[in-house]
LUMTOR-10483 format. One record per residue (C-alpha): residue number from 1; x, y, z; residue in three letters. Coordinates in Angstrom, 1 decimal, decimal comma. Layout:
N
<node num="NUM" c1="X" c2="Y" c3="Z" residu="ala"/>
...
END
This chain:
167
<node num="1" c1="0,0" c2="0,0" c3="0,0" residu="unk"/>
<node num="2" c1="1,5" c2="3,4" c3="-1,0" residu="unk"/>
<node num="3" c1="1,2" c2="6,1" c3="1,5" residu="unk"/>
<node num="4" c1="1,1" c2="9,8" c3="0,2" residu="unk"/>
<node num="5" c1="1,8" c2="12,5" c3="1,9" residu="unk"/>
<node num="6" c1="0,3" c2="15,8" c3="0,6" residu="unk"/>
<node num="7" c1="2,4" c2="18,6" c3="2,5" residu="unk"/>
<node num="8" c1="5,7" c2="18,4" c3="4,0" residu="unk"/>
<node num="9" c1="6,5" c2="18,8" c3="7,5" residu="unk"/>
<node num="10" c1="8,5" c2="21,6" c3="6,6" residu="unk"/>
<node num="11" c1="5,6" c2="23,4" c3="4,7" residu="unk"/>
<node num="12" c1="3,1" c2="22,6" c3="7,5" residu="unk"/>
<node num="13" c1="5,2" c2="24,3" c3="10,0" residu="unk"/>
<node num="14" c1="5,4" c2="27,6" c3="7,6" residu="unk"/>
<node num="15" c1="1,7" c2="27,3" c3="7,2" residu="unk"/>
<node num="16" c1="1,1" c2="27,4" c3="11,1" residu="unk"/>
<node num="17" c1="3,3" c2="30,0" c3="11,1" residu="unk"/>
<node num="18" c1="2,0" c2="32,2" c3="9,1" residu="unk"/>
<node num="19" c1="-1,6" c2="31,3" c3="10,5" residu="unk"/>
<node num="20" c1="-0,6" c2="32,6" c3="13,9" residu="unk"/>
<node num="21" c1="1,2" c2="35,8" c3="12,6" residu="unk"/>
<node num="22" c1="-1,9" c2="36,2" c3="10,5" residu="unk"/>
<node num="23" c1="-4,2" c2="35,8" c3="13,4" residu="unk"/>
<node num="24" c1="-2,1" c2="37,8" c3="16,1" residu="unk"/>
<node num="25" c1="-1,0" c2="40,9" c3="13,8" residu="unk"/>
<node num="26" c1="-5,1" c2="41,9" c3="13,4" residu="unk"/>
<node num="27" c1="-5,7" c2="42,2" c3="17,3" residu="unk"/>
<node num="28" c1="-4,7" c2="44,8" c3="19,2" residu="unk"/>
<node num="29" c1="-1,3" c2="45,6" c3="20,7" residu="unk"/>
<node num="30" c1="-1,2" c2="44,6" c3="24,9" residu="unk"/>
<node num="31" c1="2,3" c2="45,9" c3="24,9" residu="unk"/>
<node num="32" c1="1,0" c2="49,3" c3="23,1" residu="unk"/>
<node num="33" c1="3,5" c2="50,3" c3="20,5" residu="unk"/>
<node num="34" c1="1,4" c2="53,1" c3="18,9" residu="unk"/>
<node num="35" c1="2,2" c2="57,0" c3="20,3" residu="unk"/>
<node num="36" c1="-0,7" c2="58,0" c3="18,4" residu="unk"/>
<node num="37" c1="-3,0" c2="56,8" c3="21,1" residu="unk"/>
<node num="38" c1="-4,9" c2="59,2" c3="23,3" residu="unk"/>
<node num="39" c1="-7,8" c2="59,8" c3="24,8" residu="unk"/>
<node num="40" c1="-10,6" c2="61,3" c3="22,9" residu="unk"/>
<node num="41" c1="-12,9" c2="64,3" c3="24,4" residu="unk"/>
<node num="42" c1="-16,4" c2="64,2" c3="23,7" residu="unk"/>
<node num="43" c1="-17,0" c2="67,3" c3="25,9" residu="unk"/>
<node num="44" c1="-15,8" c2="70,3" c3="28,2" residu="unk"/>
<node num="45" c1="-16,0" c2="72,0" c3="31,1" residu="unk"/>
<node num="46" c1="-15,6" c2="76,1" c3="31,2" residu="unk"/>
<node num="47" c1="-14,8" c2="76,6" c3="35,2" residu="unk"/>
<node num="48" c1="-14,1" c2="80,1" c3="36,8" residu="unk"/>
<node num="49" c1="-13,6" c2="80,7" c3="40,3" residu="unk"/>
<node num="50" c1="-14,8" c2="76,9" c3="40,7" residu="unk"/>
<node num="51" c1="-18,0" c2="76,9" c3="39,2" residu="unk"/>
<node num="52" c1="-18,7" c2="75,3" c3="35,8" residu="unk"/>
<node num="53" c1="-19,5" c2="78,1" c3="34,1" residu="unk"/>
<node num="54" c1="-20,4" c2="76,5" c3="30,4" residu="unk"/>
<node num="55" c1="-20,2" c2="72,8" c3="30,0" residu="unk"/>
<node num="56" c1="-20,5" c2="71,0" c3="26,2" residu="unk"/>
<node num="57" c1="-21,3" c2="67,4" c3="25,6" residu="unk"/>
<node num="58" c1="-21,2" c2="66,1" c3="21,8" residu="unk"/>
<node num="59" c1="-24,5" c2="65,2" c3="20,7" residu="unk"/>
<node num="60" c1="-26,2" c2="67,1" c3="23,5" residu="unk"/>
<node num="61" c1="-25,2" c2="70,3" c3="23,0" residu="unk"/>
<node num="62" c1="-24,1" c2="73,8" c3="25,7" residu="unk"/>
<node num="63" c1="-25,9" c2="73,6" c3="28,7" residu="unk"/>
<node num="64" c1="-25,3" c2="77,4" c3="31,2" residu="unk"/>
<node num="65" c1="-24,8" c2="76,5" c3="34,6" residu="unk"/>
<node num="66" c1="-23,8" c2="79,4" c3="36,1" residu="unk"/>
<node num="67" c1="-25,6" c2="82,7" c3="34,0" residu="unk"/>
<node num="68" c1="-23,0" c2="85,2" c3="34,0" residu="unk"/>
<node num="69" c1="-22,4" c2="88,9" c3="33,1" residu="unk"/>
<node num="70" c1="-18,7" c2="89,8" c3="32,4" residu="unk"/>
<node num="71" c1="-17,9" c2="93,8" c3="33,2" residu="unk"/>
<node num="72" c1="-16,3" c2="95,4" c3="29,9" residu="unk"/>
<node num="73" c1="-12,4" c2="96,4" c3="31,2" residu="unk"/>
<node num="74" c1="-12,6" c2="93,1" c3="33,2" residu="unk"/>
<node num="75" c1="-10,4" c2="89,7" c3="32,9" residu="unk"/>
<node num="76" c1="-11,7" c2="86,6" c3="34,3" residu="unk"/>
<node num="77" c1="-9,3" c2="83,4" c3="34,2" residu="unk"/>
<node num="78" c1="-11,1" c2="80,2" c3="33,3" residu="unk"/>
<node num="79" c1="-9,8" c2="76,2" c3="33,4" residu="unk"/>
<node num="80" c1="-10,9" c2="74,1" c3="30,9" residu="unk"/>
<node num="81" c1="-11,8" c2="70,6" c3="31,7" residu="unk"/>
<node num="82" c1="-12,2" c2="68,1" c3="28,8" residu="unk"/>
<node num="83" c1="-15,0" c2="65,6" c3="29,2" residu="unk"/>
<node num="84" c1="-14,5" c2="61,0" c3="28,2" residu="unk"/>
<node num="85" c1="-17,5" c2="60,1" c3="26,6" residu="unk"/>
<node num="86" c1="-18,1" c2="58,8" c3="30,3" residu="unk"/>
<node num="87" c1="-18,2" c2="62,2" c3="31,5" residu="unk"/>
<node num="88" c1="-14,8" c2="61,6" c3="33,8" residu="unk"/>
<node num="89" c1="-12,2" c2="64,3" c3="33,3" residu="unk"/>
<node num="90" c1="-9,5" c2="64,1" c3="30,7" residu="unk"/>
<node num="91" c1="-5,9" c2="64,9" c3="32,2" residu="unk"/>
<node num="92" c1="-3,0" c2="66,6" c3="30,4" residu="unk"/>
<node num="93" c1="-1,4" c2="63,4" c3="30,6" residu="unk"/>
<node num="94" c1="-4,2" c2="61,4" c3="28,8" residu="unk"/>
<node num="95" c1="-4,2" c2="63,5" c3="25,8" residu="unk"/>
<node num="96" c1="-0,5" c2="62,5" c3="24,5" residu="unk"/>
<node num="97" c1="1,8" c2="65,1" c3="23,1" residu="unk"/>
<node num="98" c1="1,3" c2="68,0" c3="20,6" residu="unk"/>
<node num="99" c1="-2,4" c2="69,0" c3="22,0" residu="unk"/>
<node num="100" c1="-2,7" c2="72,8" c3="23,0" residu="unk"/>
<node num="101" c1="-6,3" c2="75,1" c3="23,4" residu="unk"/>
<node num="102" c1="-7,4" c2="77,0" c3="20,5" residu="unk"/>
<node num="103" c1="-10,4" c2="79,1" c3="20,1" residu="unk"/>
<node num="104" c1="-12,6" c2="80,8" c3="17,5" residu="unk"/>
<node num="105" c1="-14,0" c2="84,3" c3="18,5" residu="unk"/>
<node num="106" c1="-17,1" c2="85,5" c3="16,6" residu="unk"/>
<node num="107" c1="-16,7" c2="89,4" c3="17,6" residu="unk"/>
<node num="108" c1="-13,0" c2="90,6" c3="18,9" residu="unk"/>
<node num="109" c1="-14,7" c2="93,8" c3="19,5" residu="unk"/>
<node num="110" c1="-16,3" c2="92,2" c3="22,5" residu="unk"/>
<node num="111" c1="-14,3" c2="90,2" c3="24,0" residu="unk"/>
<node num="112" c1="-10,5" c2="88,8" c3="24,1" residu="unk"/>
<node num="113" c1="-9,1" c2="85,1" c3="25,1" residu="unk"/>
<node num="114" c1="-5,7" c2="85,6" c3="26,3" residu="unk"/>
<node num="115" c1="-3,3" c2="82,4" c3="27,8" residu="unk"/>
<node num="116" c1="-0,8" c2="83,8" c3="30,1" residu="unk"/>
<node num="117" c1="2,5" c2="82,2" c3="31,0" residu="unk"/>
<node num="118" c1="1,3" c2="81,6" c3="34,6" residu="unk"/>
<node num="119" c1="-1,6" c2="79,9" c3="33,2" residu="unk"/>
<node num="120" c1="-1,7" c2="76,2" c3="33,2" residu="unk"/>
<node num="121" c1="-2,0" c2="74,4" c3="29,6" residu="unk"/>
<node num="122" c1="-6,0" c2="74,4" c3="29,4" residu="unk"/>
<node num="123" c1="-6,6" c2="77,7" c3="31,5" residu="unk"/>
<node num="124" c1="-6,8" c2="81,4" c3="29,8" residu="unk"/>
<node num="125" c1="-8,4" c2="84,7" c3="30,3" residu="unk"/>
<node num="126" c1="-11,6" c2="86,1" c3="29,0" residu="unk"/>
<node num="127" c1="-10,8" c2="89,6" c3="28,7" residu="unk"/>
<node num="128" c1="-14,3" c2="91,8" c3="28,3" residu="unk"/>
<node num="129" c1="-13,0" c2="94,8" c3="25,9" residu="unk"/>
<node num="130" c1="-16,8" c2="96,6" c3="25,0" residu="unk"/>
<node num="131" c1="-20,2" c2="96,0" c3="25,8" residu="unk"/>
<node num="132" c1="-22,5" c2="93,3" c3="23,8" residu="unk"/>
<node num="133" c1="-22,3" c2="89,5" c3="23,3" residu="unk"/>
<node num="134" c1="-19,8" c2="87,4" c3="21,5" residu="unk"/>
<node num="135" c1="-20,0" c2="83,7" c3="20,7" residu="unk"/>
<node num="136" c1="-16,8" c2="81,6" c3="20,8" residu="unk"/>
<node num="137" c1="-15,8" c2="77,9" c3="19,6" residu="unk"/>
<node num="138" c1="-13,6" c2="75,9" c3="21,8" residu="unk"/>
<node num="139" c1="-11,0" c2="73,5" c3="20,1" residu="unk"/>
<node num="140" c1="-8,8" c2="70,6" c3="21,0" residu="unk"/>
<node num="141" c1="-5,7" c2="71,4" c3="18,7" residu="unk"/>
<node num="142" c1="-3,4" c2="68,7" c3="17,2" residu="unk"/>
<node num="143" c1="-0,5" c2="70,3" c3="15,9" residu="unk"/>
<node num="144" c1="-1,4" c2="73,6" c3="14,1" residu="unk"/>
<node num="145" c1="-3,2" c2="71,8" c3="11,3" residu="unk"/>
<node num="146" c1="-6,6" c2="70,8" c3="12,9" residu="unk"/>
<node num="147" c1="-8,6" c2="70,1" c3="15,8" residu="unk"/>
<node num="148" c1="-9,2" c2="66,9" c3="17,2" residu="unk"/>
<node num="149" c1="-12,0" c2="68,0" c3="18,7" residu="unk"/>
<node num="150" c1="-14,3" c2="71,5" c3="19,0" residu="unk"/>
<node num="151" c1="-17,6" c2="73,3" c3="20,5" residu="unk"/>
<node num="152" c1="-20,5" c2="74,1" c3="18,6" residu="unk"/>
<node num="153" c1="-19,0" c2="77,1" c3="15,5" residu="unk"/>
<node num="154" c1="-19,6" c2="80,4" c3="16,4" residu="unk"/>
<node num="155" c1="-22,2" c2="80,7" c3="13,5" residu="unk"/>
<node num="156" c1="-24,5" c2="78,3" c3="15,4" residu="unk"/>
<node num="157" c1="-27,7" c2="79,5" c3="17,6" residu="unk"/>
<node num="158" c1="-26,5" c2="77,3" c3="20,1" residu="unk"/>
<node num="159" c1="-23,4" c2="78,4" c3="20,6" residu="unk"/>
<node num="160" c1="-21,4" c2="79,1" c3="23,7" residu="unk"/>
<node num="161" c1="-22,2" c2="83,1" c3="24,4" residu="unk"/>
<node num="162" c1="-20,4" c2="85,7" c3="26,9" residu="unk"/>
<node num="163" c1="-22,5" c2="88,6" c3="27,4" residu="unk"/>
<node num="164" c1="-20,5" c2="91,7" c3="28,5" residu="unk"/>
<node num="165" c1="-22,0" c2="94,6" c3="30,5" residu="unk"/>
<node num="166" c1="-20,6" c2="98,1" c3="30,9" residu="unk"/>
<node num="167" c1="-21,5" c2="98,0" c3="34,5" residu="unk"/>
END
C-alpha cells in the first residue's frame, strides 16, 4: 500500500506559522506600541472661580450653569476641563503630546481670550474689551493643522455666548 503525503513537514510548520502571525497581527497591541494613542474628548467643562460656568457634551449640546455677566475692562481666568464620553475628566497626561487650546472668537470687538504664562496648559483669560455679546468655539488642537475636537462654530444658535455689560 502506497502512503502519500500531501504537505511536507516543513511546509506545514510555515503554514502554522504564518496562520498565527496572521491571526495575532489583526488584534490589538497589549504591549502598546502606537504613540498616536490618546484619549478622545467628547465634551468640556468652562470653570471660573470653581463653578462650571459653560459645560459641552457632543451630541447634547451647551448647557449654562452658572448665567454670568462679564464687566467690559474686566479679565476673568477660566480652566478648561475636557470631558470622556463617560463624563470623567481628561488629564493633560491622557491626551499625549502636541495637543494645546485654540479658540474661534465671533466678535473681537467684545471680547478677548488671552493664555498667560502663569496659566496652566488648558486655562486662559476672558478679557471683556466693550459692551454686547460674542459667541466663541472651543477647540482641541493637534499640531497647528486641525482640531481633534471643537464646540458648537460660532455661526450656530446654540453656541457658547459671553455677554459683556458696561457695569
Amino acid at each position: 500500500m502506497k502512503t502519500y503525503q500531501l504537505l511536507s513537514r516543513r511546509t506545514l510548520l510555515l503554514l502554522a506559522l504564518f496562520s498565527t502571525l496572521l491571526f495575532t497581527a489583526c488584534g490589538d497591541n497589549p504591549a502598546g506600541g502606537d504613540d498616536d494613542e490618546h484619549t478622545d474628548p467628547h465634551g468640556l467643562e468652562l470653570v471660573h472661580n470653581g463653578e462650571v460656568i459653560f459645560e459641552y457634551v457632543e451630541g447634547e449640546g451647551v448647557t449654562e450653569h452658572t448665567p454670568m455677566h462679564f464687566r467690559v475692562g474686566e479679565e476673568y481666568p477660566f480652566e478648561v476641563h475636557f470631558l470622556a464620553e463617560n463624563g470623567d475628566y481628561i488629564h493633560v497626561e491622557d491626551l499625549g503630546d502636541g495637543y494645546s487650546l485654540g479658540w474661534v472668537i465671533e466678535n473681537e470687538n467684545v471680547l478677548d481670550i488671552i493664555q498667560q504664562e502663569e496659566d496652566a496648559e488648558w486655562n486662559f483669560h476672558l478679557a471683556a474689551i466693550t459692551e454686547g455679546e460674542s459667541k466663541v468655539q472651543f477647540r482641541l488642537m493637534h499640531g497647528d493643522d486641525h482640531a481633534d475636537f471643537q464646540t458648537l462654530p460660532v455661526t450656530s444658535e446654540n453656541a457658547i455666548e459671553f455677554h459683556i455689560d458696561a457695569d
